[in-house]
MARMARVEX-60536 format. One line per 3 residues: number of its first residue (from 1); their letters; for each residue x, y, z of C-alpha. Coordinates in nm, 3 decimals, decimal comma, m for minus. Example, Ala and Ser with C-alpha at 12.3 -4.5 7.8 and 13.67 -1.06 7.14 Angstrom:
BEGIN
1> AS> 1,230/m0,450/0,780 ~ 1,367/m0,106/0,714;
This chain:
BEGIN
1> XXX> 15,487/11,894/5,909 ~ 15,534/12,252/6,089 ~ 15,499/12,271/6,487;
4> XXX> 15,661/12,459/6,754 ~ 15,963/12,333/6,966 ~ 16,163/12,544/7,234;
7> XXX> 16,551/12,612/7,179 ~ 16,791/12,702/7,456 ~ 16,923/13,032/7,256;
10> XXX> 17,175/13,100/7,541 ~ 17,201/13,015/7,937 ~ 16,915/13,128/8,115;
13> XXX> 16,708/13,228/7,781 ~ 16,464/13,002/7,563 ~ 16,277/13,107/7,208;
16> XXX> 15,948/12,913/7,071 ~ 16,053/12,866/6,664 ~ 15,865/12,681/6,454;
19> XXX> 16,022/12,386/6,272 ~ 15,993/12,149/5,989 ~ 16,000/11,756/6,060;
22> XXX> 15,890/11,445/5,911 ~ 15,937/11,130/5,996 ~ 16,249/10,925/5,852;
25> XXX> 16,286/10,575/5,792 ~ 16,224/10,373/6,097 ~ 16,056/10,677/6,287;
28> XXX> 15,771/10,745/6,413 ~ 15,644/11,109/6,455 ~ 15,486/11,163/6,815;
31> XXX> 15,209/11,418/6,893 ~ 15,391/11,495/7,261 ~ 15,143/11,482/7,555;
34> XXX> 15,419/11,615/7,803 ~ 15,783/11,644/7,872 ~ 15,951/11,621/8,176;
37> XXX> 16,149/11,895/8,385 ~ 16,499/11,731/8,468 ~ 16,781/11,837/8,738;
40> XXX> 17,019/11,729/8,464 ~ 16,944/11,966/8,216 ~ 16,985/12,255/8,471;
43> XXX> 17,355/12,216/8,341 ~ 17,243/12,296/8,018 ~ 17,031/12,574/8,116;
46> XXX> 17,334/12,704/8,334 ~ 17,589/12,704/8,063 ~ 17,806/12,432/8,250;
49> XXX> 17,739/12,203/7,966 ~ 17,715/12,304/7,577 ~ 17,868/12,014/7,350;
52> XXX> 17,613/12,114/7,077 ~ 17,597/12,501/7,086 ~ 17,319/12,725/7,042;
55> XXX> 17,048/12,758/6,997 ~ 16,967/12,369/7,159 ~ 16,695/12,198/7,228;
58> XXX> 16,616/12,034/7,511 ~ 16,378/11,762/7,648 ~ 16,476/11,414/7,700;
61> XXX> 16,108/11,275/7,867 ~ 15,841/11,272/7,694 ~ 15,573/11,059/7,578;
64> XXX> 15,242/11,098/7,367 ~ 15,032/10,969/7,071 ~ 15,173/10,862/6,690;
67> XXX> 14,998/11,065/6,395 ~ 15,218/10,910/6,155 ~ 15,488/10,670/6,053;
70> XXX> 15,819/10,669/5,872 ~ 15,899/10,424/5,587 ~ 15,948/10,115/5,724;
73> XXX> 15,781/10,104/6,090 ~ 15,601/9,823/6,207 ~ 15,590/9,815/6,538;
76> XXX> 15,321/10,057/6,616 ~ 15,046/10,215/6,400 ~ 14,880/10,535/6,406;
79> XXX> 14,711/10,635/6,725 ~ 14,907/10,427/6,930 ~ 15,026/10,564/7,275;
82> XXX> 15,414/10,566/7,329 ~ 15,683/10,659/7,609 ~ 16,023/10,724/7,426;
85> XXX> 16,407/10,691/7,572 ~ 16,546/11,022/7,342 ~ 16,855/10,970/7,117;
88> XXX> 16,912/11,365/7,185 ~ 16,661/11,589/7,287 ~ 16,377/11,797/7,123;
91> XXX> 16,085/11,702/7,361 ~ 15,980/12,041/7,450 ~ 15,750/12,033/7,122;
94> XXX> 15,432/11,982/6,975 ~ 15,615/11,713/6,800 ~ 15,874/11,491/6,801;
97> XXX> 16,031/11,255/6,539 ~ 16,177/10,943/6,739 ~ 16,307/10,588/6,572;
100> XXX> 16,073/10,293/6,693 ~ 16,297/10,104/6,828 ~ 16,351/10,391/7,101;
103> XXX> 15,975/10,349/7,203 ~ 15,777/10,124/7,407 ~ 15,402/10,131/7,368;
106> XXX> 15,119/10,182/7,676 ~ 14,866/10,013/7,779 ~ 14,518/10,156/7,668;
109> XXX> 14,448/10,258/8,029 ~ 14,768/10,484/8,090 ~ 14,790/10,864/8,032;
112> XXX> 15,092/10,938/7,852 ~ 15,057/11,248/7,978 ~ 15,188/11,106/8,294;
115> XXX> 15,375/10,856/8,167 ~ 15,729/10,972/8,131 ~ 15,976/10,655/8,094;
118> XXX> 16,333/10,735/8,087 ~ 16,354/10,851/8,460 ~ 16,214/10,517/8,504;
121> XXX> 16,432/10,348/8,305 ~ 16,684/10,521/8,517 ~ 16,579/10,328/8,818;
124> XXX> 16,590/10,003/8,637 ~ 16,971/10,073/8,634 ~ 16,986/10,186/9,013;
127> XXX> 16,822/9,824/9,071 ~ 17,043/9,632/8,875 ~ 17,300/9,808/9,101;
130> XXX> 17,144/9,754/9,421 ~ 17,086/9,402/9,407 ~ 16,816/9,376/9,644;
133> XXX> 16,815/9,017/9,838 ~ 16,546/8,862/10,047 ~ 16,496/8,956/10,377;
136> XXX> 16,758/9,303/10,337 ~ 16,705/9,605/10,475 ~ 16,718/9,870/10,228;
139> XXX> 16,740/10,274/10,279 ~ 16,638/10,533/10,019 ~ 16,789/10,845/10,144;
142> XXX> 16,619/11,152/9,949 ~ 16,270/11,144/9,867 ~ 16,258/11,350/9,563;
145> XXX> 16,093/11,176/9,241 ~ 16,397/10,931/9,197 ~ 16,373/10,858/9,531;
148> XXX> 15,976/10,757/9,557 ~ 16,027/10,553/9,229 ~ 16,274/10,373/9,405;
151> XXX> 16,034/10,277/9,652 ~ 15,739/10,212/9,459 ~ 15,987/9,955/9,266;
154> XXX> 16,143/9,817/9,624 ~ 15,780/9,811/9,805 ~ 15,683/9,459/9,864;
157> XXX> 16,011/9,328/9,718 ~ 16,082/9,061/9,990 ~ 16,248/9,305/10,212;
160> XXX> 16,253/9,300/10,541 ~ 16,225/9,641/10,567 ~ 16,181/9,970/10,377;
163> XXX> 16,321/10,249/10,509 ~ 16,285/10,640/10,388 ~ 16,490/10,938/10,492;
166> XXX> 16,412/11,297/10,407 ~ 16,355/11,620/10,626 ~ 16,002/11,669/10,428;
169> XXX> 15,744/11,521/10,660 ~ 15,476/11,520/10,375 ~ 15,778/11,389/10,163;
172> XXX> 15,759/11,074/10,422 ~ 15,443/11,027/10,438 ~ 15,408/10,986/10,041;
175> XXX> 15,694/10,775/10,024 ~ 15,527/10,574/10,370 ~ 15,189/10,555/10,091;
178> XXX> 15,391/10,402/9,789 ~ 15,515/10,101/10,031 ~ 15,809/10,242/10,243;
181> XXX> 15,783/10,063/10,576 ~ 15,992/10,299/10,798 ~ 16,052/10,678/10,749;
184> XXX> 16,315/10,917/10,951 ~ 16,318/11,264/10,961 ~ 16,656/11,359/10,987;
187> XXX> 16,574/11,703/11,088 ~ 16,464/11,575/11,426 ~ 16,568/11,243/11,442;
190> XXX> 16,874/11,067/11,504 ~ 16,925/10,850/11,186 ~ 17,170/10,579/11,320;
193> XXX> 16,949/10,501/11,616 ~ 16,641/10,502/11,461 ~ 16,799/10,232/11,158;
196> XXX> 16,937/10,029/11,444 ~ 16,594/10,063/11,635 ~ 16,394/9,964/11,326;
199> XXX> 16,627/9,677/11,206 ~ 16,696/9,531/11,567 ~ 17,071/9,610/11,555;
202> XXX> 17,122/9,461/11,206 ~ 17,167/9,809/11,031 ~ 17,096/9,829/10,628;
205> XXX> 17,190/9,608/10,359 ~ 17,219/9,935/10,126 ~ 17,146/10,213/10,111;
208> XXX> 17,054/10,404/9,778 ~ 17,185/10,777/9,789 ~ 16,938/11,007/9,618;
211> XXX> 17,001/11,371/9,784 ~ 17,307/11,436/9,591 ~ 17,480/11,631/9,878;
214> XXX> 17,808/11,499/9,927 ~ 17,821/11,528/10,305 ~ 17,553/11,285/10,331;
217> XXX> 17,737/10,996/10,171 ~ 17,950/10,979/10,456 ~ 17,671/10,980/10,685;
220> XXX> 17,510/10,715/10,465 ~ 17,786/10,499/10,568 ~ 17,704/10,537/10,926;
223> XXX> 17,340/10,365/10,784 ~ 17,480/10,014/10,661 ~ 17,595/9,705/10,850;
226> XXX> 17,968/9,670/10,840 ~ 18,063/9,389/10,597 ~ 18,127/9,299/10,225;
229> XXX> 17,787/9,313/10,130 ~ 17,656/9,610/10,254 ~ 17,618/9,809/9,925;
232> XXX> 17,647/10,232/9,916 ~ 17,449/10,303/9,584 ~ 17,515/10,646/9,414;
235> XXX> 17,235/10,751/9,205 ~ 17,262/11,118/9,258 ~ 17,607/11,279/9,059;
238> XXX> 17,837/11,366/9,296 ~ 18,088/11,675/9,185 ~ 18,303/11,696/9,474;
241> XXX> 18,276/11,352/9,596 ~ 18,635/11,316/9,602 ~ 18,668/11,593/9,867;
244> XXX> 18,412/11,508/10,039 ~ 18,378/11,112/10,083 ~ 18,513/10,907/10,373;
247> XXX> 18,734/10,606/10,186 ~ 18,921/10,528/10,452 ~ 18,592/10,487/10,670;
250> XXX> 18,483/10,305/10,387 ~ 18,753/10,052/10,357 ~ 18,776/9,963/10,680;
253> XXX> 18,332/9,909/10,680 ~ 18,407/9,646/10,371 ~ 18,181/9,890/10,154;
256> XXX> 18,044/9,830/9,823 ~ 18,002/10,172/9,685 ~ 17,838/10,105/9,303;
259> XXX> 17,752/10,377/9,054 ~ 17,414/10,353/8,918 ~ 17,434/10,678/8,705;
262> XXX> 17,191/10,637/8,437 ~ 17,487/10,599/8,185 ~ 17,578/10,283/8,362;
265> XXX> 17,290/10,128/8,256 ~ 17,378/9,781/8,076 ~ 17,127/9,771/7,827;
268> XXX> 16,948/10,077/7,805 ~ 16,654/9,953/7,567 ~ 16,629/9,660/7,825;
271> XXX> 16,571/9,869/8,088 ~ 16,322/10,144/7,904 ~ 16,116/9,823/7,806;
274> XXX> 16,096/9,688/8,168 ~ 16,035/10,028/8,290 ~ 15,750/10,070/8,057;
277> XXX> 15,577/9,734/8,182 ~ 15,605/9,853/8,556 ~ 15,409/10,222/8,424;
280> XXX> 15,196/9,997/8,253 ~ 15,145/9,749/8,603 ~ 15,117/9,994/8,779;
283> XXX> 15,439/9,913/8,972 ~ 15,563/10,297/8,856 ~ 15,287/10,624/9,001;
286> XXX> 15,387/10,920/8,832 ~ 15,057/11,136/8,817 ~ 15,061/11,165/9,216;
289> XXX> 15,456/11,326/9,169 ~ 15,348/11,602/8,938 ~ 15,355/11,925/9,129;
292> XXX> 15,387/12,177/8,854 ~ 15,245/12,188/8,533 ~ 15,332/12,446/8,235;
295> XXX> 15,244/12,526/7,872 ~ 15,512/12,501/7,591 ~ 15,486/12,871/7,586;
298> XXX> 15,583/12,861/7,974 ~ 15,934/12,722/7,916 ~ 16,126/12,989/8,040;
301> XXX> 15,929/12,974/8,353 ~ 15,962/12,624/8,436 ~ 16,315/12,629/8,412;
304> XXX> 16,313/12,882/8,630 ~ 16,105/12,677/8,864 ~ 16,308/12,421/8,850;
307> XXX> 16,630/12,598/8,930 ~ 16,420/12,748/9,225 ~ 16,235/12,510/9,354;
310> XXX> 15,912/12,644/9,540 ~ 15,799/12,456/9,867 ~ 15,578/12,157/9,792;
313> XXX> 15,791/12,111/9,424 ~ 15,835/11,770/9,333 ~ 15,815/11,737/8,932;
316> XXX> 15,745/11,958/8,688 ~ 15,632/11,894/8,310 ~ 15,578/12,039/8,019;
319> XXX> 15,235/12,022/7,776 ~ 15,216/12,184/7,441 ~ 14,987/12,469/7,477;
């Protein structure tokens, strides 16, 4: 079947071709409903990365309907509503041919418009990382959309506390709405003070690191309790962390610092299938994080949107015109 997709025909320049695709064996061929604007891809549309060459396409979270079925498939029929983890990219399309095993279906209720899995299944590995016990005090510093997922998966997790940092005070009071028990502005607050005020001198179990500004993991250490299981939890990618981080503050704290990159993740169909029962739960709110909306014909604007981020941006998609 013919539909449009966007390529990447150079940094900082995307074409709308039209394309040929059917299903192969073990596919399933997805009307997309949406695809999601990611940080990570910025790279691509940078030049920084460009393992594959041009033109590329890009796209790695999307979700929508099936219209048909490659030889073989029998896990979902026609009609059914599907989030996908990509193997490669291609979501910024009308269409998109994806193996079954790389989707998880939703419930009747859901959107799929709204219901973009893989940054979920992203925060299935930060979890696994974190290790949440009872009764810990956990901090999600950054509350951008990785950051508010966290929290809507922490909320009501047998903490003893919840506690979000961000200089957005509309930022805090969504993330204080999804379950976070505590927030600190750290524009006009004193961080350390306010932690040791809101967790009676114990300080936090972990923290999860979300703004990924380097100077800030060394304040994050300043957040935790000093001991061997205080954990430091890097979700955000970190370029210059070498230069930047504190190790010998670090060592002497007893610090756990894990890497919850989403590459980490142990079994990555594991977590995209648990991430697609919390959308389906309701554990996981994406519709209230969608800021910006553009067509498929839009794409060059909503990269540039992304790269420039507007006041009151949060997350962007995508939606075939």
């Amino acid at each position: 079947m013919k539909f449009k997709r966007a390529f990447l025909m150079e940094p900082h320049r995307f074409e709308i071709h039209e394309v040929e695709e059917e299903p192969g064996p073990g596919e399933v061929m997805m009307k997309v409903a949406s695809c999601g604007l990611c940080n990570w891809e910025l790279n691509f549309w940078d030049g920084n990365l460009n393992f594959m060459g041009y033109p590329h396409k890009l796209g790695h979270e999307f979700a929508g309907t099936v219209v048909k079925l490659g030889p073989g498939c029998t896990k979902f029929k026609v009609g059914d509503k599907i989030s996908a983890v990509a193997r490669g990219f291609g979501g910024f399309a009308e269409y998109r041919a994806t193996p079954e095993a790389c989707c998880e279906k939703l419930a009747d209720n859901i959107d799929p418009k709204y219901a973009l899995g893989e940054p979920q299944k992203c925060i299935l590995t930060v979890l696994r990382a974190t290790a949440p016990q009872a009764a810990d005090y956990g901090v999600v510093l950054g509350c951008g959309p990785m950051g508010m997922w966290c929290i809507q998966a922490l909320a009501g997790n047998y903490l003893a506390g919840l506690i979000a940092i961000d200089v957005d005070d509309a930022k805090l009071e969504m993330a204080k709405g999804f379950g976070a028990t505590a927030t600190i502005n750290s524009k006009n607050e004193n961080v350390v003070e306010r932690i040791r005020e809101i967790t009676g001198g114990h300080m936090a179990d972990f923290v999860i690191e979300g703004t990924g500004i380097p100077a800030l993991l060394n304040a994050a250490q300043d957040y935790l309790k000093v001991g061997r299981d205080s954990r430091l939890v890097l979700m955000s990618s970190h370029h210059d962390v070498c230069k930047e981080f504190d190790f010998r503050k670090a060592i002497d704290r007893g610090l756990k610092i894990l890497v919850a990159h989403p590459p980490m993740s142990e079994s990555e169909p594991e977590d995209f299938r648990r991430a697609v029962v919390y959308i389906n739960n309701g554990t996981f709110q994406n519709k209230p994080l969608i800021t910006h909306e553009f067509k498929l014909s839009e794409i060059q604007t909503a990269f540039e949107t992304l790269e420039h981020k507007p006041a009151g941006f949060m997350k962007g998609i995508v939606v075939p015109d």
